[in-house]
N, C-alpha and C positions, 0 to 999 in steps of 0.2 A: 030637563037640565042634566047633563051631563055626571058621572058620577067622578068625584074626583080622585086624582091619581094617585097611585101609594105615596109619593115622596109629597105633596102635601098634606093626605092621613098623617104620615111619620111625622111633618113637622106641625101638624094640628094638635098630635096626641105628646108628642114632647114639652110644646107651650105647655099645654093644658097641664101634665106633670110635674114641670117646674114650678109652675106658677102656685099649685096645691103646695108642693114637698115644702117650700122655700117658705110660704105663708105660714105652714105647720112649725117649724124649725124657727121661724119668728115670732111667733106665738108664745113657743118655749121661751125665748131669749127672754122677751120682751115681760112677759109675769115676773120676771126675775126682776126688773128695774122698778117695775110698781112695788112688789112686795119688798124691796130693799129702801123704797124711798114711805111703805108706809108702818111699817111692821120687825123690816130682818134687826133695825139697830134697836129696839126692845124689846124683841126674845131671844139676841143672839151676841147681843153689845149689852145688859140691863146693868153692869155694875159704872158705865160712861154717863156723863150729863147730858140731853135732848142733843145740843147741837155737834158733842164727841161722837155717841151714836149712830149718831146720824152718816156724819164723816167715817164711820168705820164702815158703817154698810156699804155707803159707796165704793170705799176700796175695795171691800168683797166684788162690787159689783166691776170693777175694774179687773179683776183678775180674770176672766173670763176674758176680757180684749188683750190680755197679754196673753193667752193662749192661741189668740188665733191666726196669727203670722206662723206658729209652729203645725195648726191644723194646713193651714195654705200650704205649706211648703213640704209636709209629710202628704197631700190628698194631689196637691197640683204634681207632684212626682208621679203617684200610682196614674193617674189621669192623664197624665201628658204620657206616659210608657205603656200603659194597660187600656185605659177607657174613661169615659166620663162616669155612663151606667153606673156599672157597682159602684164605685166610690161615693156616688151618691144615696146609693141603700145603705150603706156603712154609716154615712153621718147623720144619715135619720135615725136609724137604729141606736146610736150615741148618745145624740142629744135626747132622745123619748127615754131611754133610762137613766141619763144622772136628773132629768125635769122631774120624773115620774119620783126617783129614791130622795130630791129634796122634799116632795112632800111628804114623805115619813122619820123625814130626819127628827131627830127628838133637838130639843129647843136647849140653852144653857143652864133652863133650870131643873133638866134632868140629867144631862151629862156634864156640864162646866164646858171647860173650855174646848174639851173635845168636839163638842158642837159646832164651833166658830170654824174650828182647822176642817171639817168633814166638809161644812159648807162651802169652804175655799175651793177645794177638791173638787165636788161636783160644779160649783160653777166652772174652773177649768176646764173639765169636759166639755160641761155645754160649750165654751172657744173656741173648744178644739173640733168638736161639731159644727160648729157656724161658721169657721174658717174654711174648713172644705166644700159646704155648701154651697155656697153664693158661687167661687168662678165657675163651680159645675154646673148650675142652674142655670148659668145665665149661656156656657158655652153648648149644653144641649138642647137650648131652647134656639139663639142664634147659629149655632152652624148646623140646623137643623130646617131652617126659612130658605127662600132665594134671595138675593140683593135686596128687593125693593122692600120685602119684609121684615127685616132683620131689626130694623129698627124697633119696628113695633112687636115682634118678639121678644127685646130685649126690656122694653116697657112692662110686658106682662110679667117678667122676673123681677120687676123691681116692685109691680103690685102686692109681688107676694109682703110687702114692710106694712103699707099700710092696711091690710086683709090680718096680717097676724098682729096687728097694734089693735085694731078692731075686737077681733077674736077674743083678745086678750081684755084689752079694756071691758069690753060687756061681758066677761067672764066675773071679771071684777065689781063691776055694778052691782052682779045680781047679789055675790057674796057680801059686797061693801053696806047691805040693806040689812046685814047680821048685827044684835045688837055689840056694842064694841069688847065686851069679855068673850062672848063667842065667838067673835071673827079673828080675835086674839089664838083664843083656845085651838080651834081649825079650820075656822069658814077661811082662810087664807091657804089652807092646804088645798081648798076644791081645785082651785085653778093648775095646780101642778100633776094632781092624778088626773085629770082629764086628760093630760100630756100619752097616757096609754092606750086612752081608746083613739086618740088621735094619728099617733102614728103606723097604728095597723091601715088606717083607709091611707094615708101615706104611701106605704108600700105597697100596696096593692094595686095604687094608679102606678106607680115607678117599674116594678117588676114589668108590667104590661110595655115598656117602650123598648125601641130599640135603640142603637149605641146612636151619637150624633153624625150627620151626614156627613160633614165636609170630613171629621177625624178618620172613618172608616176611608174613606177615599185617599186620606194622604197617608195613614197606616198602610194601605196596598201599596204604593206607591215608593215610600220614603222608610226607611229602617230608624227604629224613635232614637229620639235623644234620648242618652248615655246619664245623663246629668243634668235636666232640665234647669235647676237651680244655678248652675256655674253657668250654666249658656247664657240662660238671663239677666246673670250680673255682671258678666264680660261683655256681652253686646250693647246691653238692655237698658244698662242699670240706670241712664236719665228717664227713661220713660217710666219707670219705675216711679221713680223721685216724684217724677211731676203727674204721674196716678198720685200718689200721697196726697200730694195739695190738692189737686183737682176732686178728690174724695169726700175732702174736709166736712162741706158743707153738709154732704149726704148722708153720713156715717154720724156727724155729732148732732144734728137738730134733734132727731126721735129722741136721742138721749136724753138732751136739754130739757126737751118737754114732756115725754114722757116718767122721767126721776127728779132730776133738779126741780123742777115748775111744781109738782104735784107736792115736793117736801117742803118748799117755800111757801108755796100756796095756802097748804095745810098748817104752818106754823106760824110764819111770821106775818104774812096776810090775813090769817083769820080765814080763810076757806072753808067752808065745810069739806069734807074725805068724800061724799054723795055727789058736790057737787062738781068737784074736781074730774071726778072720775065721766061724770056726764061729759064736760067740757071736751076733752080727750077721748070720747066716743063722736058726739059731733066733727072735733077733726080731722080724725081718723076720717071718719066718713065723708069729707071732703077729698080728703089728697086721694082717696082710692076712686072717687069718681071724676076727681078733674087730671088724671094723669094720663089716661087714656086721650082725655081732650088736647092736653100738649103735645102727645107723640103726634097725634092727627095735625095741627098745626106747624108741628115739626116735618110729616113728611111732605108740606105744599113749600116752606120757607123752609128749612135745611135747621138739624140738630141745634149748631152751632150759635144760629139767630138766635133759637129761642131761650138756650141755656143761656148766654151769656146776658142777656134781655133780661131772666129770670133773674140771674143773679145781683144787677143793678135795683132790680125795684126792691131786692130785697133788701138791700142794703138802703134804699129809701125809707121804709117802713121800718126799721128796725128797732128807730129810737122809739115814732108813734105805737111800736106795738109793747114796748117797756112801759111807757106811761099809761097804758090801757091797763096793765095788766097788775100795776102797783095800784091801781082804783081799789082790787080787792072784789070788784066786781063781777060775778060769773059770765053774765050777758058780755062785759068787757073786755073780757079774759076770753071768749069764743072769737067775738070778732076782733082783737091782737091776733090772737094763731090763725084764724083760719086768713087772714094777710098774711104771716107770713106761710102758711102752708100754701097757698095759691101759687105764690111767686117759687118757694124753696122746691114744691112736687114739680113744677115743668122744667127748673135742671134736672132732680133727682128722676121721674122718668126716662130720662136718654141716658143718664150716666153708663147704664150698663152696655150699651151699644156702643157708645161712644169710648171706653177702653177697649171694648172686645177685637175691636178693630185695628188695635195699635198692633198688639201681639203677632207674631208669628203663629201659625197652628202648631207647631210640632213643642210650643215650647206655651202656649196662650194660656191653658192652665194654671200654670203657675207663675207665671206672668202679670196676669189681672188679680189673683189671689196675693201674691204679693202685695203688690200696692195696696189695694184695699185693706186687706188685713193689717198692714202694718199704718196704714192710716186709723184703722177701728184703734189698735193699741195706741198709740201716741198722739193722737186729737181726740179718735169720739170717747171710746172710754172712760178719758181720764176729763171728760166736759163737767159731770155731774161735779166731780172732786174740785175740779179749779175753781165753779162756778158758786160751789157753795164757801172753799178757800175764800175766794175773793168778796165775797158778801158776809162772813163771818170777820173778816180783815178790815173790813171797813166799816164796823159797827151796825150792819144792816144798810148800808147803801149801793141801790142797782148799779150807780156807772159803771162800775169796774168791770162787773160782769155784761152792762149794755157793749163797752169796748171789746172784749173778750169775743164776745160775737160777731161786731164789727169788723173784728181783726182776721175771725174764721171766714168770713166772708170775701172778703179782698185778697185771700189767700188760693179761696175755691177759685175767683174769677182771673187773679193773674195765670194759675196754673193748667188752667181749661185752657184759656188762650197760647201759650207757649206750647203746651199738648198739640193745641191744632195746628201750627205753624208748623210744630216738628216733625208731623206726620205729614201733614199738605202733600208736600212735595214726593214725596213716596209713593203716596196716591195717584197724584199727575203723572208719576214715570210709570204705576203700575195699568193706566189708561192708555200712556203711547205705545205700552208694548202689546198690550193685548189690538190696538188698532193695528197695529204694524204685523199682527203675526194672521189678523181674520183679511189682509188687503192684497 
């Protein structure tokens, strides 16, 4: 067998990169939403009642998505003018020290309220970390394939969510077996100093790549944009928009389930914390083995089929996976999510190809970071806070929050499709002119 060529090494070892960096930087994020939905609102909120606390964490945990349209738009700059490369060493390096310094942050009952404002701060950072990461991961992973790959390039960056929701959750397992004063005390900090020895093997795959193919190619070529941000709100700014919605789905589900579900689960259902956390390890380990299988069905029938496909059945199951999951039942509560993770991971696998593609190169960066980012702040973020609003508002009753989902849902699928209409035709002209120029 032949040995293969550099420019597939370079785009073997850039997947393989992204798809580590991104899972690590998820991982980060991600302990942040368990330990906010089991623990930040009574070491860090303890003078609030159960469901104030609660509420308060989640704003902490919201403030992190309102950093990350500013992380996009400060990384998608350097990245659209400089490189992908480093800018993605920078947000690993970020996010592994405010992850790492919340583990040793001291709690309200040693500092008061210093404590609360500290933690605000570092999760900030972490935003501002995770807002540059994602378009770079996914822009050195796809403009680093050939056509026919790129798709499933951009799959393996989206692996990185459910690999650090994994990571994360069995991190939690093992500590969540602490008895509950010591997991109080610190079994809850393990998972955040692990955050240091993780981001060394981090860098160390990252350093080893080179810059993305197609950038370096149109870098020779093209003299960068001046102000990547003004280009793409003067051109851009619908594709933007309609990244937002088309995001929706992607960006608010982990949330939903991984903070909202495990706080409800664990208080008002009566869930055990042990058993929650299994739940959430089983799903995880679904959507990270059936996403690979979507792209693969994606590249025989086309993105487009299967996200939109996805998005209906999810919105079938939605109501059955509420009623499963108000049982109180853990077996019940496995099979809800993992319906809807089936249906929700085969959009959520393409999503990353399928913006990458809208953008321009010289401006794609911050383009894709955009939208999503400012979708993570104004949908997913703020999921756990509405979701618990709206079931605290209604005395303990799901519909509000069943609707709430429903509504994310028909919002992801009108927006996908208007996406793809809007681009179509761009595509079709950028097929007659490459026919017209090889004839």
């Amino acid at each position: 067998m032949p040995d293969a060529t550099p420019a597939s090494r370079q785009s073997r070892r850039a997947t393989i990169a992204s798809f580590i960096g991104t899972a690590l930087e998820w991982y980060d994020f991600f302990i942040y939403g368990t330990a906010a939905a089991l623990v930040f609102g009574t070491l860090f909120f303890p003078e609030s009642d159960t469901a104030t606390g609660t509420l308060a964490a989640f704003a902490t945990f919201w403030v992190g998505f309102l950093a990350r349209p500013l992380g996009g738009i400060l990384f998608g700059h350097i990245g659209d003018r400089v490189g992908r490369k480093n800018v993605l060493v920078i947000t690993l390096i970020l996010m592994g020290t405010a992850t790492t310094l919340i583990g040793v942050l001291p709690t309200y009952s040693s500092i008061g309220y210093a404590a609360p404002v500290l933690l605000v701060l570092l999760r900030a950072l972490q935003g501002l970390a995770v807002g540059g990461e994602w378009g770079g991961a996914v822009l050195m992973a796809t403009e680093s394939a050939d056509g026919k790959r790129r798709g499933m390039a951009g799959m393996w960056v989206q692996q990185g969510s459910p690999a650090g929701a994994l990571l994360a959750t069995l991190v939690f397992v093992v500590v969540g077996r602490l008895p509950d004063d010591v997991f109080l005390q610190w079994g809850w900090r393990v998972p955040f100093l692990l955050s240091a020895i993780l981001v060394v093997v981090g860098l160390v795959v990252r350093l080893a790549v080179e810059e993305s193919a197609e950038f370096s190619a149109a870098r020779d070529t093209e003299p960068a944009v001046r102000l990547p941000l003004v280009t793409v709100l003067r051109t851009a700014w619908r594709l933007v928009a309609l990244g937002v919605g088309a995001s929706a789905l992607g960006i608010s589900a982990a949330y939903f389930t991984n903070t909202f579900l495990v706080s409800w689960a664990t208080t008002a259902l009566g869930v055990s914390r042990q058993t929650m956390l299994d739940v959430l390890l089983v799903t995880s380990l679904v959507q990270f083995l059936w996403q690979p299988v979507a792209a693969l069905i994606a590249h025989r029938i086309g993105a487009l089929r299967v996200m939109t496909g996805a998005l209906v059945g999810n919105i079938v199951v939605a109501v059955p996976m509420f009623l499963l999951i108000t049982t109180g039942d853990g077996l019940m509560i496995t099979i809800a999510l993992a319906l809807s993770v089936v249906t929700g991971a085969s959009y959520y696998a393409l999503l990353a190809g399928f913006l990458a593609q809208v953008f321009p190169v010289k401006v794609r960066y911050t383009g894709i970071s955009l939208a999503y980012q400012l979708c993570s702040t104004i949908i997913g973020g703020s999921t756990p806070l509405v979701a618990q609003w709206l079931l605290t508002g209604s005395g303990g009753s799901h519909w509000p929050v069943v609707g709430h989902y429903v509504a994310l849902l028909v919002l992801t699928l009108g927006c996908v499709l208007a996406l793809a209409r809007r681009t179509a035709p761009d595509r079709r002209h950028a097929v007659r002119r490459a026919a017209l120029v090889n004839s």
